[in-house]
N, C-alpha and C positions, 0 to 999 in steps of 0.2 A: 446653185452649189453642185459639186461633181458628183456624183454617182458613191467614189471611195472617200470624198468628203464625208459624206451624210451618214457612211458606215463606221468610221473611225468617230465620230459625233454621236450617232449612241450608242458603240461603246461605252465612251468614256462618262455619259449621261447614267448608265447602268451600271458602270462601276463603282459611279461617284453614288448611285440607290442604294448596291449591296454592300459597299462602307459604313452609310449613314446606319444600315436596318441592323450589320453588326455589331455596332457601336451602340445601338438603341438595345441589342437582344443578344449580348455575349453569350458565350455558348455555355449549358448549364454544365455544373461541378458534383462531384458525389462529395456527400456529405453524413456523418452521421452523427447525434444525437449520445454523448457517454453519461454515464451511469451521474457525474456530479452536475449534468445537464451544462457542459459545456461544448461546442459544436468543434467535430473535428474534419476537414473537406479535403480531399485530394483534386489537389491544381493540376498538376501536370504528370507528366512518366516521360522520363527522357532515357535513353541510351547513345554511350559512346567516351572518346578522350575529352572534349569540351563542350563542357556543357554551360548555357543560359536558361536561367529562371527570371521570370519578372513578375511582379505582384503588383498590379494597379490595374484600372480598368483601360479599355481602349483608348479612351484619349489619354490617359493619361501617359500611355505607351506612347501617342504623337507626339505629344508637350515633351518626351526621355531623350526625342533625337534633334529636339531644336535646340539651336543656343541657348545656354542657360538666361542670357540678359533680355531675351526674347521672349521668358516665361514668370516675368515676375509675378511674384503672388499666386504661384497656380502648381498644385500638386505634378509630380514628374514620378510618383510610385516610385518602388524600390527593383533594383536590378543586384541577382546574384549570380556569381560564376562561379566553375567550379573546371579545375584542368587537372587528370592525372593519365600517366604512359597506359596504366591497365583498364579498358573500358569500362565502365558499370550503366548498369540500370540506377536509373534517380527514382525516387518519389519526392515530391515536393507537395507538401500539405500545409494548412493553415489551419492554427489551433484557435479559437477564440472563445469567449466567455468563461472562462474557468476563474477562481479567485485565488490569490495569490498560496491564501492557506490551505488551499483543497487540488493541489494539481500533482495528480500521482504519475507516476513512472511508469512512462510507455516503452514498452518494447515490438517489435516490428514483427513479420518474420513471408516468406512466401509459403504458396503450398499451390500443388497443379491437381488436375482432375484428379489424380488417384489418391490426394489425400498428405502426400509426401510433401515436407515442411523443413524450410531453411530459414534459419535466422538473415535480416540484414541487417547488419551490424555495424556497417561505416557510415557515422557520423559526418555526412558532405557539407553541412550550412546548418546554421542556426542562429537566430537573429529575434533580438523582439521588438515587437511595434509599438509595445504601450503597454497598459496596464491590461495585463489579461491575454493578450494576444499574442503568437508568436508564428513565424516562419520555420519549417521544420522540411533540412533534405537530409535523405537516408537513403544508401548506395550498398551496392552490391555487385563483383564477377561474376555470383553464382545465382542463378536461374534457370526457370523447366524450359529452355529454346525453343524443346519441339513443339512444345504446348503451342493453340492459339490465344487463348485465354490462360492467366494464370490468378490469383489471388493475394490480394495483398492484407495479413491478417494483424490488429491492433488486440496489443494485453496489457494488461495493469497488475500490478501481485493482488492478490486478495491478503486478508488479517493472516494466511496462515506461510503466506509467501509465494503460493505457488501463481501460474498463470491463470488469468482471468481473460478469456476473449470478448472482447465490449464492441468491436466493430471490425468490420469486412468491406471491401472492396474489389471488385472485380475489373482488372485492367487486360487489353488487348497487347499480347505478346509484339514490339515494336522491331524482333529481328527473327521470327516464326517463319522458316523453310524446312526445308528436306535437306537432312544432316546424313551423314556417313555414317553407320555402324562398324564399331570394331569389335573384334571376335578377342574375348580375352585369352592370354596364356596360362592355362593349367599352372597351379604351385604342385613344389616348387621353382619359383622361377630363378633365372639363370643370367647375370653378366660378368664378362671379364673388364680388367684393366692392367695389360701389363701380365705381371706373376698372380696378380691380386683376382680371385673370384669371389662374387659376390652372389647371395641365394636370397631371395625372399622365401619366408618359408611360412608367411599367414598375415592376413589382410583382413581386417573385421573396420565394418565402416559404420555410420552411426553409434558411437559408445560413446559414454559419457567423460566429462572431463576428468571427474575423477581417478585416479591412476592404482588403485588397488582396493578392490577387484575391480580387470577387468567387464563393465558390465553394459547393459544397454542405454543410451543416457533418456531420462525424463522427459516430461515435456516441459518442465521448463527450464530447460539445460540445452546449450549450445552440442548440436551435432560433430564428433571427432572422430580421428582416424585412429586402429593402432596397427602399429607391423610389427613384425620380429625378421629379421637377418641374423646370416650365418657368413662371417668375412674367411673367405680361406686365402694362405697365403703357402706358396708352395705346393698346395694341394691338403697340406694340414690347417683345422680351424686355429685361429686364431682370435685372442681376445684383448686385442691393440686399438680394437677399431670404437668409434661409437658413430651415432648418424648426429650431421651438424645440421641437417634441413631436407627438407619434403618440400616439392614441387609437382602437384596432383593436375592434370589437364585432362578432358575429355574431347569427342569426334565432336560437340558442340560449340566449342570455343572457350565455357567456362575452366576457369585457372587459378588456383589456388595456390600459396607460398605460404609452410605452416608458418603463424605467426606466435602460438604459444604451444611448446614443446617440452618433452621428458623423455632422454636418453638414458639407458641403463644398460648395464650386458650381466647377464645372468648366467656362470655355465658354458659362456659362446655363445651362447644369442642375445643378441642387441637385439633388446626391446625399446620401441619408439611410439610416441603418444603425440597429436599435435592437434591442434583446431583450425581453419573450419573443416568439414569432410565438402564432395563434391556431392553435384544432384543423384540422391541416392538409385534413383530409375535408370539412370544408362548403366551397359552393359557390362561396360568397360572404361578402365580409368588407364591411361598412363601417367607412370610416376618415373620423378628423377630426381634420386635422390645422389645427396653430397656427404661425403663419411670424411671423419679426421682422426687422425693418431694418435694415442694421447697415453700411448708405451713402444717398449720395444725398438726406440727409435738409431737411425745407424748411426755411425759417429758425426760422419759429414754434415746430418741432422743438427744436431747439437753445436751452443754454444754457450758456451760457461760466462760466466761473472762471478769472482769469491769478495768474502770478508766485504758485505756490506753491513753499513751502517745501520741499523732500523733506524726509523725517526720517533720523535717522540712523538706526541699527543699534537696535534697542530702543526707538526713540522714535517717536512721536507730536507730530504737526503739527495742532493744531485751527483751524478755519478758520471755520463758523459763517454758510458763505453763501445768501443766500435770492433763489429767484425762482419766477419761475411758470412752467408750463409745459402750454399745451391746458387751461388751466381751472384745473390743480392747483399747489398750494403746494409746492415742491420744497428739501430744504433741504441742504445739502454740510458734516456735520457736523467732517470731517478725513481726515484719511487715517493711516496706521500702517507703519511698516515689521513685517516678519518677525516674531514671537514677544512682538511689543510688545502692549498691553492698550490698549483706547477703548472706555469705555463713556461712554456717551448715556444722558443720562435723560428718561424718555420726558416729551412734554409734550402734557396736555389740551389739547384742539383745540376754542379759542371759538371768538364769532361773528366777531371780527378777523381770525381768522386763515384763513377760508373764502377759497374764492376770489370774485374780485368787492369785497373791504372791504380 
């Protein structure tokens, strides 16, 4: 035999060893031991837009890519996906022995060296395997980046409600370099649009969801944001304005789009409240926020509809009116009362019906 025969030969004799010795000694899991002695393990830590979980042993991961009529009678384990445009960090754990009547409500949360602690709160997969056991992924944009290690911490309420931490894990940060610092701007802070000035005029992070008073939030309370702005218009305040969403990003990549919020304007300052906040240790956050008019509006703004109908209790009022508005086609298809049904059928949009014809 040749020389690069006999090398490529035990190769593939050593690879076909370090397969076998894998498959004989999968690589071990953290796992811990909760309070009603039911065993909770963290499988995997993934990051990104598409993400794969599989739950079986190594063959059974071989047996998942052959024809199904090729594997009869022979386990193929479970395969979960998970695809969304905003990256996240996964955790993918397996819950087992717990009994149907004693399985309390977990909640997740991170926390990096210094202590500092985010909920993860997006529910990515859940599945169960049987009696007792369960598949469990929980996702998150927001995490410590810089960290190398961060912590992944499990709670349960105790009798009085509050959090109970019953197990920890400690996971290797899977996207950990050297990030950018940004130098924040002094409040308050400053943008235009147009005639329109816009002022942040105070940023408190970590508070709780609560909306009056504002105060610090709990520990077993999801971390939020709140702001106050001041809309000038002309150079006089105005109180036209209120904020329709928060869009919170920092020099790490973590990005946030508030998803439960509370507008108000006080005086001229629109006050804003919204959940989640970002990783409380960077420096600096930028925000971009989106405001809507909701007074004051010019004529061109406006379009009327009179002498409508109310409906009754269960019923529907169709109406069918059309006009323009800043360029576009706007049309008022009816209105409904309470539990009553209006469906519209959508209508292709020719050249008549652009604006301008």
């Amino acid at each position: 035999m040749k020389r690069g025969g006999c090398f490529w030969a035990v190769v593939l004799v050593a690879s076909a060893a370090l397969v076998s010795w894998r498959l004989a000694h999968p690589p071990p899991a953290l796992a811990a031991r909760l309070p009603n002695g039911s065993l909770l393990t963290l499988r995997a830590v993934d990051y990104g837009t598409n993400q794969t979980y599989f739950q079986g042993s190594l063959w059974e991961r071989c047996w998942s890519v052959v024809p199904a009529r090729w594997t009869t009678g022979r386990s193929r384990g479970h395969r979960f996906t998970y695809q969304d445009p905003v990256p996240r960090l996964t955790v993918w754990l397996n819950w087992a022995g717990f009994a149907p009547h004693d399985q309390p409500i977990l909640s997740y949360a991170l926390a990096d060296e210094n202590g500092d602690e985010a909920e993860v709160f997006d529910r990515i997969q859940w599945a169960s395997l049987g009696t007792g056991r369960e598949i469990i992924g929980r996702g998150t944009p927001v995490f410590p980046r810089r960290s190398k290690t961060f912590t992944l911490r499990v709670y349960q309420p105790d009798v009085q409600g509050n959090r109970l931490r019953i197990a920890e894990f400690k996971i290797r940060n899977p996207v950990e370099r050297q990030y950018p610092n940004w130098v924040p701007q002094p409040l308050p802070a400053r943008a235009r649009a147009g005639e329109l000035g816009f002022v942040l005029t105070r940023l408190l992070a970590g508070v709780s969801p609560q909306t009056s008073p504002v105060r610090a939030a709990a520990t077993n309370e999801t971390q939020g944001v709140y702001a106050t702005f001041r809309v000038l218009q002309g150079g006089e305040p105005s109180a036209d304005w209120r904020v329709a969403s928060l869009e919170l990003s920092d020099a790490t990549g973590n990005r946030v789009v508030s998803r439960s919020a509370v507008s108000s304007s006080v005086d001229g300052e629109i006050r804003f409240q919204c959940q989640p906040a970002l990783w409380m240790s960077e420096p600096a956050w930028r925000m971009r926020v989106e405001f809507s008019r909701e007074a004051g509006f010019a004529p061109d703004d406006l379009g009327q509809v009179q002498d409508i109908e109310v409906p009754a209790a269960g019923a529907v009022t169709e109406i069918g009116a059309t006009t323009n508005l800043q360029g576009c086609r706007v049309t008022l298809h009816g209105i409904r009362s309470r539990f009553a049904e209006f469906v519209v059928q959508p209508k292709r949009v020719g050249a008549s019906d652009r604006p301008g014809n």
